[in-house]
C-alpha positions as CSV (number, residue, x, y, z in Angstrom):
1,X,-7.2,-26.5,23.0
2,X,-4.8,-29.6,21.2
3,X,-1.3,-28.5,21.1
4,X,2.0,-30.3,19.9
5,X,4.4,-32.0,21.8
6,X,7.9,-32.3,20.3
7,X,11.1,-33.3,21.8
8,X,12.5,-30.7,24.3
9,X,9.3,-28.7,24.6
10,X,9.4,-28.0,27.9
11,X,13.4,-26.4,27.5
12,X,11.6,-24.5,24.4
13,X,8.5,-23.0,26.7
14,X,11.5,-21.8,28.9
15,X,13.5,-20.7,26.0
16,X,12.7,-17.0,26.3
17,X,13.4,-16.5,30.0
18,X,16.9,-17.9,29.5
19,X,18.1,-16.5,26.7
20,X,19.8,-13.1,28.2
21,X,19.9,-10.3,27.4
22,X,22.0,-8.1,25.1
23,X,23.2,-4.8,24.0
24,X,22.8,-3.5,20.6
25,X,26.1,-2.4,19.1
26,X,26.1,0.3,16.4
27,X,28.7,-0.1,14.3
28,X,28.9,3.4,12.4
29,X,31.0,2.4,8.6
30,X,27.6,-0.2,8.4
31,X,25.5,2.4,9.1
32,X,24.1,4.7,5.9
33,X,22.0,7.8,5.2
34,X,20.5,10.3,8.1
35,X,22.3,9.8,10.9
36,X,18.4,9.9,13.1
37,X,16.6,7.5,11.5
38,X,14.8,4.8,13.4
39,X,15.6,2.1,11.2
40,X,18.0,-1.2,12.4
41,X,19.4,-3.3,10.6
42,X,20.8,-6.1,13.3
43,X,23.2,-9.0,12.4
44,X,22.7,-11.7,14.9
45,X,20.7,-14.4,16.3
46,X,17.2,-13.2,16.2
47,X,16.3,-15.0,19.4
48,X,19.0,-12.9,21.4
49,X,18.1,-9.7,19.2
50,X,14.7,-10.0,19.6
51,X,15.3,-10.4,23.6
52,X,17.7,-7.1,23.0
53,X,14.9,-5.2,21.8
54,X,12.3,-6.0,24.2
55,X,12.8,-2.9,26.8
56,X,12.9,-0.4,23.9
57,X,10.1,-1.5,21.4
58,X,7.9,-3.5,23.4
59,X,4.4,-3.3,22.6
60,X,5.1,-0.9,19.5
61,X,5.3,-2.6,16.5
62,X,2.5,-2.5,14.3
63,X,3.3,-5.3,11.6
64,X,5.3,-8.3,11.4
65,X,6.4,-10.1,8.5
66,X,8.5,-13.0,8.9
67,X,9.5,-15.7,6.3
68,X,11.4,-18.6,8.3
69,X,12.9,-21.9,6.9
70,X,10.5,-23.5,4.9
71,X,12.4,-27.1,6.2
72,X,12.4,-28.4,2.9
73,X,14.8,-31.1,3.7
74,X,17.4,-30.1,1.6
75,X,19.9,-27.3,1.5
76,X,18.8,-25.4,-1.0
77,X,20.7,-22.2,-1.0
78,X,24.5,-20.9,-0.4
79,X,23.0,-18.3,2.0
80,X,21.2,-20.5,3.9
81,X,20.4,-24.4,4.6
82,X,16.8,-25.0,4.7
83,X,17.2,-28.7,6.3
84,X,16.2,-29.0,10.0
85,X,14.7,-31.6,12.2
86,X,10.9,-31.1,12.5
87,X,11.0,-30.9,16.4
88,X,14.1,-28.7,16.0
89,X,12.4,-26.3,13.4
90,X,9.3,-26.3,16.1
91,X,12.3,-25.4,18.7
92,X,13.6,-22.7,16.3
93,X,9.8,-20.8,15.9
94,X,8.1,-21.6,19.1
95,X,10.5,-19.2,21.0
96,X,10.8,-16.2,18.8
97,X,7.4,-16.3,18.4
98,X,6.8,-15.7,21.8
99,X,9.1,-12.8,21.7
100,X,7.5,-11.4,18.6
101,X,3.9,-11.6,20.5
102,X,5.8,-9.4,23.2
103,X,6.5,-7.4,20.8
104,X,3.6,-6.3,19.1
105,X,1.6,-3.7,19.4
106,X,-2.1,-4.0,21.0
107,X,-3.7,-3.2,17.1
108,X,-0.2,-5.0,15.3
109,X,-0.3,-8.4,13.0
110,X,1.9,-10.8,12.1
111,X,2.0,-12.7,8.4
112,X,4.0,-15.5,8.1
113,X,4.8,-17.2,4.5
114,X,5.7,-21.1,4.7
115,X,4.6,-24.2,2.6
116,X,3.4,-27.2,3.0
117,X,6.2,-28.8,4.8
118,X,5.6,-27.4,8.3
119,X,2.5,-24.7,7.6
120,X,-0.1,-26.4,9.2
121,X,2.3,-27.6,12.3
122,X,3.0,-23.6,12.3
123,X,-0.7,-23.2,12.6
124,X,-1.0,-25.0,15.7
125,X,1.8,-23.3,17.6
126,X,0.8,-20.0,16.6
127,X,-3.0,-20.7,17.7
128,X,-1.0,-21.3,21.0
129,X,1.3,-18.8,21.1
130,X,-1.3,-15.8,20.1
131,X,-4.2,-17.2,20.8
132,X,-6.7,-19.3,18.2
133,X,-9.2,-16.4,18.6
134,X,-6.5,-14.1,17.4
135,X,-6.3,-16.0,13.9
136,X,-7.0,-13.9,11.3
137,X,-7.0,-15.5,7.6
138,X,-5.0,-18.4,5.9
139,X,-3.8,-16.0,2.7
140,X,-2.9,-18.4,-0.7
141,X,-0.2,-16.7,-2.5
142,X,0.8,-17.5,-6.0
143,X,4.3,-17.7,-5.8
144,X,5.3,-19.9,-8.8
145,X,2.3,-20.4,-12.7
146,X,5.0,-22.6,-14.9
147,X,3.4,-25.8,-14.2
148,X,6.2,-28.1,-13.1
149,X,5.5,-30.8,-15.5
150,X,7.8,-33.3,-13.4
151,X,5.9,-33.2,-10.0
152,X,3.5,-35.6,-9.1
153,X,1.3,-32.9,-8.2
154,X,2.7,-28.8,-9.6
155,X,3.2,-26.5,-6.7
156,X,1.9,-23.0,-7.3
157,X,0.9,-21.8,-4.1
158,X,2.5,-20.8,-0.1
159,X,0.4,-20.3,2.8
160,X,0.4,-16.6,4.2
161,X,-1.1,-16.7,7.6
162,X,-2.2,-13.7,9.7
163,X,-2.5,-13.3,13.6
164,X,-3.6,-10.4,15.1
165,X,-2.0,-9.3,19.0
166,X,-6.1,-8.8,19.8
167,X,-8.3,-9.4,16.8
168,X,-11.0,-6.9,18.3
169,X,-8.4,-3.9,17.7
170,X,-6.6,-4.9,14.6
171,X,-8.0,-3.1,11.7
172,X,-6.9,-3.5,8.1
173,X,-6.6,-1.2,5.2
174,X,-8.2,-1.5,2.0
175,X,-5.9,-2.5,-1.1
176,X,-4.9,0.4,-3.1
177,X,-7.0,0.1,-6.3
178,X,-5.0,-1.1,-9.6
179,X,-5.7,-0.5,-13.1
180,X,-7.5,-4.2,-13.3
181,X,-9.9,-3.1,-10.9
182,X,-10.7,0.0,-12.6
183,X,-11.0,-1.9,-15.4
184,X,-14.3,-3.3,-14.3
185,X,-16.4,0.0,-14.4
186,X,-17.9,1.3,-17.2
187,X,-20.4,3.2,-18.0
188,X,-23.3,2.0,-21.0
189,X,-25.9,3.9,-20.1
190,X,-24.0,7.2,-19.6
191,X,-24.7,7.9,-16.2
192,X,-24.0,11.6,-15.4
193,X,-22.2,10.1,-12.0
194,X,-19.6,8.7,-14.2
195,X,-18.0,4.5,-14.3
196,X,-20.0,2.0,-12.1
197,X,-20.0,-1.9,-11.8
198,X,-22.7,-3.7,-10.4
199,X,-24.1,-6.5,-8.1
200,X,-26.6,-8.9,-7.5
201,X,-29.8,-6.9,-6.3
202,X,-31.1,-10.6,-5.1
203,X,-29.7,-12.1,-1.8
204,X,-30.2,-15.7,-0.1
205,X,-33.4,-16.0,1.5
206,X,-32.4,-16.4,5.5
207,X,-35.5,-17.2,6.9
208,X,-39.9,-17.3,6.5
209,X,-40.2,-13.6,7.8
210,X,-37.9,-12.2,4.6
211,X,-39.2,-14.7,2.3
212,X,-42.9,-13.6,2.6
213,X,-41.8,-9.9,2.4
214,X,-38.8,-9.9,0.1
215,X,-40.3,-11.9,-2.6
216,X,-42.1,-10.1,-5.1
217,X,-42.1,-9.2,-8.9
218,X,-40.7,-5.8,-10.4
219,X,-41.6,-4.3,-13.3
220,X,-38.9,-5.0,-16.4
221,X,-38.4,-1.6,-18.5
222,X,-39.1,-4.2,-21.7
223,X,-42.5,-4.9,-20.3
224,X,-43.3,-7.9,-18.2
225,X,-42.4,-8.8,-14.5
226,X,-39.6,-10.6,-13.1
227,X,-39.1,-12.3,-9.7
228,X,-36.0,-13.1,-7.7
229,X,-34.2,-16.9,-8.3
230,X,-35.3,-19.3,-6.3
231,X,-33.7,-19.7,-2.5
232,X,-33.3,-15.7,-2.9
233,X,-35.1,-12.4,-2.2
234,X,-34.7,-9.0,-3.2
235,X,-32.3,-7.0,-1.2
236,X,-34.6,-4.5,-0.2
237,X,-38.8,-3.9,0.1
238,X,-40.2,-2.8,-2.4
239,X,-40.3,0.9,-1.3
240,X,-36.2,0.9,-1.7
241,X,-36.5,-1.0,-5.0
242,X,-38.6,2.3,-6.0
243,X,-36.3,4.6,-4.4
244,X,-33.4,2.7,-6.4
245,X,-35.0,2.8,-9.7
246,X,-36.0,6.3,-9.9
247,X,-32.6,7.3,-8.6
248,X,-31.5,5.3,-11.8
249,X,-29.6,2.7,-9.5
250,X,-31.1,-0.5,-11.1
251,X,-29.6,-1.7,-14.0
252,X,-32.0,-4.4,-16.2
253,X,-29.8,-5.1,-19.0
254,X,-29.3,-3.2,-22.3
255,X,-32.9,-5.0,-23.6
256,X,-34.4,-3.8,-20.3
257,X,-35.5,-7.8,-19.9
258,X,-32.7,-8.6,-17.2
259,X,-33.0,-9.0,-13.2
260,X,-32.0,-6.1,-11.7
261,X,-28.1,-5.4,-10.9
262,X,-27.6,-2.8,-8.5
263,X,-25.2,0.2,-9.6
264,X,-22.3,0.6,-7.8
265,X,-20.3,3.9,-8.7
266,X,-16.4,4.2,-9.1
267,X,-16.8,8.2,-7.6
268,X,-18.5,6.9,-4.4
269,X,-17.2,3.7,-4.1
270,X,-14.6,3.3,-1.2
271,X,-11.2,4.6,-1.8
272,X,-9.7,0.9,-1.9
273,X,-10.9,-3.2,-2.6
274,X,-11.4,-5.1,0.4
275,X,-8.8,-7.7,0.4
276,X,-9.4,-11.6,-0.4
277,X,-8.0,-14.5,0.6
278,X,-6.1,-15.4,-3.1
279,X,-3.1,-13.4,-4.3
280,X,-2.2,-13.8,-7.8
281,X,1.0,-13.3,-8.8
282,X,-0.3,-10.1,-10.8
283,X,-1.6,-8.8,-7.7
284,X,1.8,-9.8,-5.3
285,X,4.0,-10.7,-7.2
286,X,6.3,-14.1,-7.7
287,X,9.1,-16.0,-6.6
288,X,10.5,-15.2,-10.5
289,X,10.1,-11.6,-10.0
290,X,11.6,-12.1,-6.4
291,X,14.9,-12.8,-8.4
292,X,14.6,-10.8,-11.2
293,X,14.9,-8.0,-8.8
294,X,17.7,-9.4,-7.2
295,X,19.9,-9.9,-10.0
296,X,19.3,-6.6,-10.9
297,X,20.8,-5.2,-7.5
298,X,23.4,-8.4,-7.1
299,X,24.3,-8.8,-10.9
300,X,26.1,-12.3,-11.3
301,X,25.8,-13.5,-8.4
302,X,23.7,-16.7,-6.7
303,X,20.6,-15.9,-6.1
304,X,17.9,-17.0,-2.5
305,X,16.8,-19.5,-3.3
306,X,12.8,-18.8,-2.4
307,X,13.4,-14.8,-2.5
308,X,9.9,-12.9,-1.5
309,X,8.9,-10.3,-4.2
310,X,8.3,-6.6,-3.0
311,X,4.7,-6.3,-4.5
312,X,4.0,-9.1,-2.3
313,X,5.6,-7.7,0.8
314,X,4.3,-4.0,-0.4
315,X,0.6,-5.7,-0.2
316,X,1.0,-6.8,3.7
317,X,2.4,-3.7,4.6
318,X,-0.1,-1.4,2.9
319,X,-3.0,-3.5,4.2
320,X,-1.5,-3.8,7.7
321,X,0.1,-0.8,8.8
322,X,0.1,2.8,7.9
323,X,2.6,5.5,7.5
324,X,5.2,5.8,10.5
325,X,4.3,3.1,11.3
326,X,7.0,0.7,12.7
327,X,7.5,-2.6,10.9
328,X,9.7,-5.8,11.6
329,X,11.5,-8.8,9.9
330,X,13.2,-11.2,12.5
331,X,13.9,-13.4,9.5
332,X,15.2,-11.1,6.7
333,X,16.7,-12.6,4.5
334,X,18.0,-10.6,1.3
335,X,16.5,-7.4,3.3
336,X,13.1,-7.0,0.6
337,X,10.7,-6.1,3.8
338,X,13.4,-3.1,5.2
339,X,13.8,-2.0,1.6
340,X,9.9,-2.0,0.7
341,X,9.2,-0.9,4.2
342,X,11.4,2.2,3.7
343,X,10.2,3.1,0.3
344,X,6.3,2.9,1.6
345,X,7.7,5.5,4.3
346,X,7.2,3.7,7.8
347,X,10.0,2.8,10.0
348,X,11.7,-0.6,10.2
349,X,13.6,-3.2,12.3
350,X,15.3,-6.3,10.2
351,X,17.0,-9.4,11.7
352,X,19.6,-11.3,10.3
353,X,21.7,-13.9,11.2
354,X,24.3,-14.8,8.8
355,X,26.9,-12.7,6.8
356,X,24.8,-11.9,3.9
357,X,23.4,-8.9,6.5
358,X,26.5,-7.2,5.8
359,X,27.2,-8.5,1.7
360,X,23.4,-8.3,0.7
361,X,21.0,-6.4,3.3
362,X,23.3,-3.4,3.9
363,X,24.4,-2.8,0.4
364,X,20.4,-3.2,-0.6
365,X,19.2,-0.9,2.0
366,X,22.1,1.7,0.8
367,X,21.1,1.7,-2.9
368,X,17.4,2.5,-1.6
369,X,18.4,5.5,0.2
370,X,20.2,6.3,-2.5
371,X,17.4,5.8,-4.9
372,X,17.2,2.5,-6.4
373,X,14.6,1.9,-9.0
374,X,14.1,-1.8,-8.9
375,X,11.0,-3.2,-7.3
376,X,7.8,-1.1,-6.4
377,X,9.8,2.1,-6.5
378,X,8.2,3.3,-10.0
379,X,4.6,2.6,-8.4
380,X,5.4,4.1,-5.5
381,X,7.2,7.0,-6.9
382,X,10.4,6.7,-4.7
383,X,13.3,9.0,-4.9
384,X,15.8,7.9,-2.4
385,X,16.3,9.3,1.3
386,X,16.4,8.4,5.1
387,X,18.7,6.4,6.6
388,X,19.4,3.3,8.8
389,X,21.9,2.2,11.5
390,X,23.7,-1.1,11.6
391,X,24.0,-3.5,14.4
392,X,25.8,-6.2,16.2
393,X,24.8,-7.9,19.2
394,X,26.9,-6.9,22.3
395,X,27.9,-8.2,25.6
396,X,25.4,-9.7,27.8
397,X,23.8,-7.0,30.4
398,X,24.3,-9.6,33.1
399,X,26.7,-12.5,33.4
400,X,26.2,-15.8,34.7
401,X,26.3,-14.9,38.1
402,X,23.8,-12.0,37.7
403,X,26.1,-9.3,38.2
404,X,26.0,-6.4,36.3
405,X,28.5,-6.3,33.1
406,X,30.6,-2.8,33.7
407,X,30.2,-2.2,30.1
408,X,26.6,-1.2,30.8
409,X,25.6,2.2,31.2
410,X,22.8,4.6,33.2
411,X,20.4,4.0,30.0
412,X,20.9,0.6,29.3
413,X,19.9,-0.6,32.8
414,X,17.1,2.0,33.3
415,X,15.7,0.4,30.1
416,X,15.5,-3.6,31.3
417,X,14.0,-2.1,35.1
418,X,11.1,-0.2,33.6
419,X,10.3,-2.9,31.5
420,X,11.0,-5.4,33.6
421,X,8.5,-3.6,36.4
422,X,5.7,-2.4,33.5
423,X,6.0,-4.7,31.1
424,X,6.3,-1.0,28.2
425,X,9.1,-0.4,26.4
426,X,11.7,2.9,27.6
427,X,12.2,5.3,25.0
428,X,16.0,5.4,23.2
429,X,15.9,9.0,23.8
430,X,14.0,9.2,27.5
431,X,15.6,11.8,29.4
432,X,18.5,10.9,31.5
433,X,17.3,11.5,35.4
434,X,17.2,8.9,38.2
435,X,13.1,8.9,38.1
436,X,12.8,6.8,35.0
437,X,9.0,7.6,35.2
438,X,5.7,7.4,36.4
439,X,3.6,4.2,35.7
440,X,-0.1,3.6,37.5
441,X,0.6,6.0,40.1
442,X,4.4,4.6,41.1
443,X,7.3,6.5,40.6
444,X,10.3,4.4,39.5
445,X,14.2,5.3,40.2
446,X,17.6,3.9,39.6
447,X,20.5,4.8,41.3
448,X,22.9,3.7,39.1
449,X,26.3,4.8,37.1
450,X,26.8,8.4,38.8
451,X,23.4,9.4,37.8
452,X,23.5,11.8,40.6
453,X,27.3,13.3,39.6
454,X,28.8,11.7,42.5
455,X,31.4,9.7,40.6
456,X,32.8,7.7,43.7
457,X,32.7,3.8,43.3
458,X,29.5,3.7,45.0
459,X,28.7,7.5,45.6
460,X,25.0,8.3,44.6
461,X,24.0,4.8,44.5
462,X,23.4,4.5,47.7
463,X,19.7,5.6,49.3
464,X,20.8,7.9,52.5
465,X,18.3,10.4,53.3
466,X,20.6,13.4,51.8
467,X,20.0,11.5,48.2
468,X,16.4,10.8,48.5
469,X,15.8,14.5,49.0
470,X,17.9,15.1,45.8
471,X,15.9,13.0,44.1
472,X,12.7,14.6,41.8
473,X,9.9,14.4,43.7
474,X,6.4,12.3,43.7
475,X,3.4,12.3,45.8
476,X,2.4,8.5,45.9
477,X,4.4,5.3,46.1
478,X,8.1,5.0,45.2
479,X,10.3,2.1,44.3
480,X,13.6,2.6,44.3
481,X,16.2,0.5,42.9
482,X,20.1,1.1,44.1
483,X,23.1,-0.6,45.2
484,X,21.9,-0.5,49.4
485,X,20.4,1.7,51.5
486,X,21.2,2.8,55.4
487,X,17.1,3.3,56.1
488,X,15.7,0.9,58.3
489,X,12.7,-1.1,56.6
490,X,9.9,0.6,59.0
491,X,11.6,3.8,58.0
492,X,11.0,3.1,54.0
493,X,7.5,1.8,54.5
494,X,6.4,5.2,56.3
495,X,7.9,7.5,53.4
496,X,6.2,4.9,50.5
497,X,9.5,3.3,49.0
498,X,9.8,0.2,48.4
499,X,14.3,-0.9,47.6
500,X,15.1,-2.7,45.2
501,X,18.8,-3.9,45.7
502,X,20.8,-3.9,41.8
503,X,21.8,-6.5,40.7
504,X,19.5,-8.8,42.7
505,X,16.7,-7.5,42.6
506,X,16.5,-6.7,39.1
507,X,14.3,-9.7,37.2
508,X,14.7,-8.6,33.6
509,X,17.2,-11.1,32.6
């Protein structure tokens, strides 16, 4: 498979292993609402945060939205300047998408929204990074339908493009009907079933065998006979055909002298419409509406300059995720995917690196748990409530030299060894015990911060026979991680423990 080469893409291929990793910092007078919600909002770069989140969410989230710098070449916004080198901008994605990848969940999706600037350099990294049989549709989005009567040619469209972690698992949702599609069913020959639309009972002739048996003439209620258009056959024998029309399924036109529709009926129709690959700005939504709404929360005040609209966001999360479901934005902007998110009740993680997390994200997300009414919140009947915690990224979890930072406690180590040795993500609220758990069969432990009350300087970290027996117990192979041991090698192998010595043996970092 043809990939791109850009200056420094061999640093950038290495770009995730380096980048270290970080503690989350809650910082509680950013922080809004139920005090146990899942939700984060993180200020910070979204490389580090996304390397931060890795021991804790990897492998869980179900849909990813992210709208990066467009690389317009020309700064276009106070919030942010949209005016990067090409092979920087393919420095800037390439990593975090790698990261974003890790993250997903075995069934999750990614949708990314650029233009025609970098979207089809985008496509070619992301066929590498996920995988080009994990492509799932190039989505057109109708983000702007004033004609721009000044430009050679009138933008009106961005590129949406979907990747799933595995295509074979990823399964979308229908699109919640709308008045317009209702719209389409009616009822003129007062069917007892109620509203129906119709379709094409003819289909295009795939080969001799369906030709010869497909192809014949039905009987027109007006009198007369009627075959299928040529290069088509009826979608059925004639035995269904019967079936249909005595069932009242076939529809021949008012005068009875049409080609048979079949009836399709609103009451057994599926509970959605299968989504297509052209979103109208009545369907999702527009960059105008995008700013209406946020002059609405931000009166007076500058808005983004290519702000996403929540109808648009509301359509990729409804379609790819379901409720509870945990959803993420490493690129969030004014906040619209944690705010729509929250209304459509699943759980959230947003990214942001620049101040306007704290002057337009928090302040948003707080007027939706409060109750905002801006937005989808009408359709969606939302009434406030929930919460969310703020966050800064913290001190490194190891320094330069690889030693542990002191700052770092019995949980935040546990969490970088168990996914550093299973490649799953630790709970935030695993139980506190020196067996961190069981994975294929091996028992993992960490001696580490007093875990075992011995507060000494190195008391309990240390694997003597009198801790081992404290430890809980597990009948198959151990590995044990811990500051030294006194046990002689032949005498770990013949009780099924492999040491691991903190910090050096420790590879997540």
């Amino acid at each position: 498979m043809p990939w791109l080469e850009w200056h420094n893409r061999n640093d950038d291929l290495k770009a995730t292993a380096k980048t270290p990793y970080r503690l989350l910092q809650p910082i509680q007078s950013l922080s809004h609402g139920d005090e146990d919600a899942p939700n984060m909002l993180i200020q910070g770069d979204n490389l580090e945060a996304l390397k931060a989140l890795l021991p804790y969410y990897a492998g869980q989230v179900k849909c990813i939205f992210i709208d990066p710098p467009y690389n317009t070449k020309s700064a276009v916004s106070i919030h942010y300047d949209d005016n990067i080198e090409h092979a920087q901008w393919l420095s800037i994605l390439y990593p975090r998408l790698v990261l974003l990848r890790e993250l997903l969940a075995e069934d999750g999706s990614i949708w990314t929204t650029l233009d025609d600037h970098e979207a089809h350099y985008f496509k070619v990294i992301a066929d590498e990074v996920f995988g080009r049989k994990n492509f799932i549709v190039e989505i057109a989005w109708q983000k702007a339908f004033a004609k721009k009567n000044k430009a050679i040619i009138s933008g009106s469209h961005d590129h949406l493009f979907v990747y799933a972690k595995k295509k074979e698992n990823w399964k979308r949702n229908l699109v919640v009907r709308t008045p317009a599609n209702i719209k389409s069913y009616k009822n003129p020959d007062n069917d007892p079933r109620g509203v129906w639309t119709s379709v094409a009972y003819s289909v295009p002739t795939e080969d001799a065998e369906k030709r010869a048996q497909y192809r014949y003439d039905i009987d027109l209620p007006a009198g007369g006979k009627i075959g299928p258009p040529a290069g088509r056959h009826w979608n059925g024998l004639p035995d269904r055909t019967d079936s249909l029309r005595n069932d009242n399924r076939l529809w021949f036109g008012k005068d009875g002298k049409r080609r048979p529709r079949e009836k399709v009926f609103l009451s057994e129709s599926l509970e959605g419409v299968v989504p297509d690959t052209w979103w109208d700005h009545k369907f999702a939504g527009s960059n105008q509406d995008a700013k209406k709404e946020l002059l609405a929360l931000f009166p007076g005040e500058e808005p983004f300059a290519t702000p996403k609209p929540e109808k648009l966001i509301r359509r990729i999360i409804e379609i790819a995720s379901n409720k509870g479901d945990l959803v993420l934005d490493s690129f969030l902007g004014s906040g619209t995917t944690a705010a729509v998110a929250h209304k459509l009740e699943r759980r959230w993680i947003g990214i942001e690196v620049g101040e306007h997390a704290r002057t337009h994200c928090q302040p948003r997300l707080v007027k939706v748990i409060d109750g905002e009414q801006g937005g989808i919140s009408v359709e969606v009947d939302w009434q406030g409530g929930g919460g969310f915690r703020f966050y800064q990224l913290g001190p490194k979890v190891f320094d330069d030299q690889g030693r542990i930072n002191p700052e770092i406690k019995f949980e935040h180590l546990a969490a970088h060894i168990w996914f550093a040795e299973t490649g799953t993500a630790r709970s935030t609220r695993a139980m506190k015990s020196p067996l961190l758990g069981v994975h294929n069969g091996t028992a993992y432990y960490l001696l580490y911060n007093g875990i075992l009350g011995d507060k000494t300087l190195t008391g309990g970290n240390m694997l003597t026979m009198k801790v081992l027996a404290g430890l809980p117990k597990h009948d198959g192979p151990m590995v044990i991680y811990g500051e030294g041991t006194n046990m002689t090698n032949d005498r770990l192998r013949s009780l099924g423990i492999k040491f691991k010595k903190t910090p050096n043996d420790i590879r997540a970092r």
